[in-house]
N, C-alpha and C positions, 0 to 999 in steps of 0.2 A: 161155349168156348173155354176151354182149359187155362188157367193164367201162369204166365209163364213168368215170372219176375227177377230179374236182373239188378242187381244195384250195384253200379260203377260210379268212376271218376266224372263229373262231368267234362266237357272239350267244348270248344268254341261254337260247335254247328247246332249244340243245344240251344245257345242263345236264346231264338224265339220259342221254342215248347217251353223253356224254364220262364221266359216271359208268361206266359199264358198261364202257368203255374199261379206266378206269383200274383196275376190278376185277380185269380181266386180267391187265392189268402187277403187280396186287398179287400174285394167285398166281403167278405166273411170276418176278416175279422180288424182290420184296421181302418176302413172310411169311414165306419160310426168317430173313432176317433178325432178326424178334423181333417187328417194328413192328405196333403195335394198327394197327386198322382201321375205320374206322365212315363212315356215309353222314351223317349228318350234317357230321363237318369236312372228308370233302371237297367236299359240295354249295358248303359255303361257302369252299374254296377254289379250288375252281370258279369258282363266282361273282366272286370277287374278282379273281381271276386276268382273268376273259373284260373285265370292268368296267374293272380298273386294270392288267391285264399286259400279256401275249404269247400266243394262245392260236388254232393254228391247226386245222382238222380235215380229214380228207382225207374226201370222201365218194366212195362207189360205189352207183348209183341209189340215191339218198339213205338210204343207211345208212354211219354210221362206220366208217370202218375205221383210221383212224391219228389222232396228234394230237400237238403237241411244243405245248409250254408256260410259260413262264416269266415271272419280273418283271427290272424296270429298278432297277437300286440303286447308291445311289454309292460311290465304291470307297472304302474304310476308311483309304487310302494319300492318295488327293487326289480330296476333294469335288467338284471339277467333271469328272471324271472317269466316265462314267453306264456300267457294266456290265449287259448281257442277262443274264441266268441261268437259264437251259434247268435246267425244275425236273420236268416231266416229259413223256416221250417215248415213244410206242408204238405198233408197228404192227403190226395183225392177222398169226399166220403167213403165210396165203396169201397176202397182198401184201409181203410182204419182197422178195421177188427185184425184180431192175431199178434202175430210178433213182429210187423213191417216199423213201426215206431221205435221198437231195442232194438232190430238189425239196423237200421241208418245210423240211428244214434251211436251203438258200437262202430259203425265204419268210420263215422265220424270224428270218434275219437282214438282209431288208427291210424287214420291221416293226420290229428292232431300230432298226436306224437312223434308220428316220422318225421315232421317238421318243427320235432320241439317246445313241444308246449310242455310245462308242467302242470299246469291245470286247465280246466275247461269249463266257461260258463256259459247255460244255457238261459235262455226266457221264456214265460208264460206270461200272455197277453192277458190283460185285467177282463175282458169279456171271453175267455176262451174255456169257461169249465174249469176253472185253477184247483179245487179239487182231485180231479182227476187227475191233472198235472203233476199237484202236489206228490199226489200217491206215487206218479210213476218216476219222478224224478228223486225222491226220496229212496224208494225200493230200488234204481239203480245208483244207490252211493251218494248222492249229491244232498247240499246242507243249504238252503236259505236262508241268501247272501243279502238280499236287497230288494228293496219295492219300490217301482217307480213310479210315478204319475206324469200326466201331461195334459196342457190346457195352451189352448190357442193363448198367444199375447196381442 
């Protein structure tokens, strides 16, 4: 089968396939972490995300295969300042190879902009190959801002 891929806006009837999505990216790379998990708050942050954020999807005859996502917030340094914030980002094994990672990322941050952002920060999860990350977020523009950690209390 031929892949056809499409990367649009997302809309509300995504909901459940960007659910299922983000199921993915949950086992793979954030439940080693600690973080609970329920369909309920991410339906709804889904929803608010597709409503109020940043939320694009890649389709392949019309089933998901990737999605990056985030909201607009102003920066805690100077209020008129409007930060993207890539909150989540995933794409099916089989489509990692090629340029499907810079296409989202660039649409990404053409939607950033039409809504005003001045800048745009991304994450790499501490088990995701950060290397690689490194590489590829460096190689498009971006400078390493900050490293987080996290531990159940």
């Amino acid at each position: 089968m031929t892949q056809t891929l499409t990367i649009r806006k997302a809309n509300i009837i995504d909901t459940k396939d960007i659910l299922e999505l983000i199921s993915e990216f949950y086992e793979e790379g954030l439940k080693e972490c600690g973080l609970k998990f329920t369909d309920y708050s991410l339906n709804k942050t889904a929803e608010h995300f597709i409503n109020n954020g940043i939320v694009i999807v890649v389709e392949d005859n019309d089933n998901l295969v990737g999605i990056i996502g985030g909201i607009i917030v102003p920066s805690i340094f100077d209020e008129t300042e409007k930060i993207a914030q890539e909150m989540m980002w995933f794409i099916k094994k089989d489509y990692r190879k090629g340029e499907l990672a810079k296409d989202l990322l660039n649409r990404f941050e053409q939607e950033a902009r039409n809504l005003g952002a001045n800048h745009i920060a991304v994450a790499a999860m501490g088990n995701m190959r950060n290397e690689v990350l490194d590489r590829f977020y460096r190689h498009n523009g971006y400078t390493l801002m900050e490293t987080q950690y996290i531990r159940k209390s």
